[in-house]
N, C-alpha and C positions, 0 to 999 in steps of 0.2 A: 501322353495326356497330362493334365495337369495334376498335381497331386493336391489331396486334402490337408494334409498334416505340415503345410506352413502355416508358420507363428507369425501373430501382431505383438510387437513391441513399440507402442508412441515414444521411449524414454530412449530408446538406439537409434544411431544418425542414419540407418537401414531398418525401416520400421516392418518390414515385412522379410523372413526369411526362414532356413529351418534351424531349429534350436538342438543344440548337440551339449551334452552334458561333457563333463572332462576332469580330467582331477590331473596337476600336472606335477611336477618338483619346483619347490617352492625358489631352489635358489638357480636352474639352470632354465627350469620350462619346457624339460623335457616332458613330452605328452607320454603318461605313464598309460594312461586308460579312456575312451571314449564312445560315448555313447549314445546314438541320433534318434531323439524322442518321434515316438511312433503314435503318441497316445495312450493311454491305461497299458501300465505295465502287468502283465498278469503273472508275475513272480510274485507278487504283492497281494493277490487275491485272497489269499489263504490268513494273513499276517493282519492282527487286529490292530486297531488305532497307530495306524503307518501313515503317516502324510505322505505326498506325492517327494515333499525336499526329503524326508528322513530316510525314504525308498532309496532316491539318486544315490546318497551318501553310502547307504548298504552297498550296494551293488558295485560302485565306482570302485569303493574300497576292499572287493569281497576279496582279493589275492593278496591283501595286505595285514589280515586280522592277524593277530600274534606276534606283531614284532615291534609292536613300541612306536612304532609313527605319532606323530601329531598331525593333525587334520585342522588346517585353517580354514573357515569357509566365511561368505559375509552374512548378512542380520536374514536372508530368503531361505538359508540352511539352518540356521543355530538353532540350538531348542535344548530345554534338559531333558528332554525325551531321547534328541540324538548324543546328547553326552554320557548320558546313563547308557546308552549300545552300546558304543564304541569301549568306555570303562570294560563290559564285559569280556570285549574282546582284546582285551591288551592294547589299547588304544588307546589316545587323548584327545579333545577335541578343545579351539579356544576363537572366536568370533565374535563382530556386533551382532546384534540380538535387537528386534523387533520388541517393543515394549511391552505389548499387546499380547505376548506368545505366553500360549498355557503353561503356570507354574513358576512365570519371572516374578520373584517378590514385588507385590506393589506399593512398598515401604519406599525401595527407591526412585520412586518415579517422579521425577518434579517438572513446574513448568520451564521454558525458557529465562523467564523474566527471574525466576529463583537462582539460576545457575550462570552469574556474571564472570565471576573470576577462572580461566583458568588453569587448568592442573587442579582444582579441588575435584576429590572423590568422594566415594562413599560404598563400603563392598561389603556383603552378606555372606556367611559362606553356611552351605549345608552341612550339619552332621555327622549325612549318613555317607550322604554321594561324596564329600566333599568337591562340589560345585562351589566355584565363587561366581557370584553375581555384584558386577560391580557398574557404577556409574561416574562418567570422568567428563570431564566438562573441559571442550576445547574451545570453538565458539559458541555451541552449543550444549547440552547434554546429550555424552553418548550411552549407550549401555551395552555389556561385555557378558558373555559368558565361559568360563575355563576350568576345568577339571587337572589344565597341564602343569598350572604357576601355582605360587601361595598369594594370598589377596595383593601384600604390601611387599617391598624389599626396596634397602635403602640405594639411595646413588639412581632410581630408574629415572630418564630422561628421554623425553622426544625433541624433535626439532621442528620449527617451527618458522615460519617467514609474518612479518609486516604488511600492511601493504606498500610500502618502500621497497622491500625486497631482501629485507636487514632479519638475519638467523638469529632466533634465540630459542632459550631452552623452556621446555615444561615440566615438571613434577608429572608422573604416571604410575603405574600400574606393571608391573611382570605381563600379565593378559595385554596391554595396552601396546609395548612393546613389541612383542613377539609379533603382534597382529600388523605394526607398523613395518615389521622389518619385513614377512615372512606372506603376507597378503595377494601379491601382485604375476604368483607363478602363472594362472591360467591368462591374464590379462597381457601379460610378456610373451607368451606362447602366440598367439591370436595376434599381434604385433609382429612377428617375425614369420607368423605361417598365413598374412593376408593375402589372396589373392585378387585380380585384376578385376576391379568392378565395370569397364568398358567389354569384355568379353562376356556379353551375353547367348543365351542359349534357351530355343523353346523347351529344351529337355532337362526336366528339374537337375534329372540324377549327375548329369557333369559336376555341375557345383560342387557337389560333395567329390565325386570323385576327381576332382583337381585339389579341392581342398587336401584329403586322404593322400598325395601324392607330395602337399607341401609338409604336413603332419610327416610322412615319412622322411623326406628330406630333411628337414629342420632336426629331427633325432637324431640320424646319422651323422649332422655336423655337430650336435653335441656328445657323442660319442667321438668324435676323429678327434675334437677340437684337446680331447685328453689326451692326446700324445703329442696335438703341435696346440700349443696355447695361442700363440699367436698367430693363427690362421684366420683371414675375414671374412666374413658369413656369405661377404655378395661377390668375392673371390673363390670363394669354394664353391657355389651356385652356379657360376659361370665354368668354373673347369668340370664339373661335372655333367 
């Protein structure tokens, strides 16, 4: 029968689907953890002033507390609410940040029209938590939150294209970095484990589990791939 628990997304070029939470490794994309949103989580019920994003993050990360990870997520995750967690657990967290989110200082928040140049920042840091809250202007104004870096360090540079197509450099942020270099693990993953959008099916649960089958696959070649480096992913796909 049809199931209830598909998601509308207008902003995905598949605006109708089910939504699977995932936390992967940031520099291979191994899928470490994942998780297919069913609706109200009720590990949560008990757990006061928990969002639905600072829940995911718990749980995604629960085999992970105690060992020092950093947790990249984008501005739908971040909060000082989930950086103060993860702090308790030997953890660090460092993300863009929704402006709007309870607790972001609103000292740095400016308009567009204020924020022309740049590579100019502007970062706050707390006290207690030692949270930086920082604001960095590319073509816009972003805002960052990180518990991992210290506000400023010198020599930090991102890259950056024209519209020519011509590299140059920016002034940034430690947080600003990290987030450029380290960002793109679950989006790399979901790129190498897509499946066949012409094979449709009346029966939701395939999907997933074709999907569960490419997620499997895809690990295993990043596990083999550490003994032959140079082995091709749609080479090993096929002999397998």
């Amino acid at each position: 029968s049809r199931w209830g628990g598909r998601q509308y997304d207008r902003s995905k070029p598949i605006q109708w689907g089910v939504k699977v939470w995932m936390v992967s490794d940031a520099k291979t994309a191994y899928n470490y953890y994942f998780d297919v949103y069913c609706g109200k989580d009720p590990d949560f019920e008990h757990l006061d002033n928990i969002g639905v994003a600072t829940g995911v993050i718990i749980k995604l990360t629960q085999n992970l507390h105690g060992k020092g990870h950093v947790v990249i997520t984008d501005r739908y995750y971040t909060s000082p609410q989930l950086l103060e967690f993860l702090r308790k657990v030997d953890m660090a967290g460092c993300g863009t940040v929704q402006k709007n989110r309870k607790h972001f200082p609103k000292e740095l928040i400016k308009k567009k029209s204020e924020c022309k140049q740049p590579g100019s920042m502007e970062w706050l840091q707390c006290s207690t938590t030692g949270i930086v809250a920082t604001r960095w202007t590319d073509k816009s104004p972003i805002y960052f939150l990180s518990n991992a870096h210290p506000p400023e360090k010198h020599g930090c540079l991102v890259e950056r294209k024209d519209k020519k197509g011509n590299k140059y450099k920016v002034l940034a942020t430690p947080s600003v970095v990290e987030y450029n270099t380290y960002m793109g693990g679950v989006d790399h993953n979901d790129k190498m484990c897509r499946i066949d959008r012409a094979r449709k099916s009346y029966k939701w649960y395939t999907r997933i589990d074709r999907k569960c089958v490419m997620w499997a696959l895809y690990n295993s070649y990043v596990l083999y791939k550490e003994r032959l480096p140079n082995q091709d992913y749609r080479e090993y796909q096929l002999n397998l």
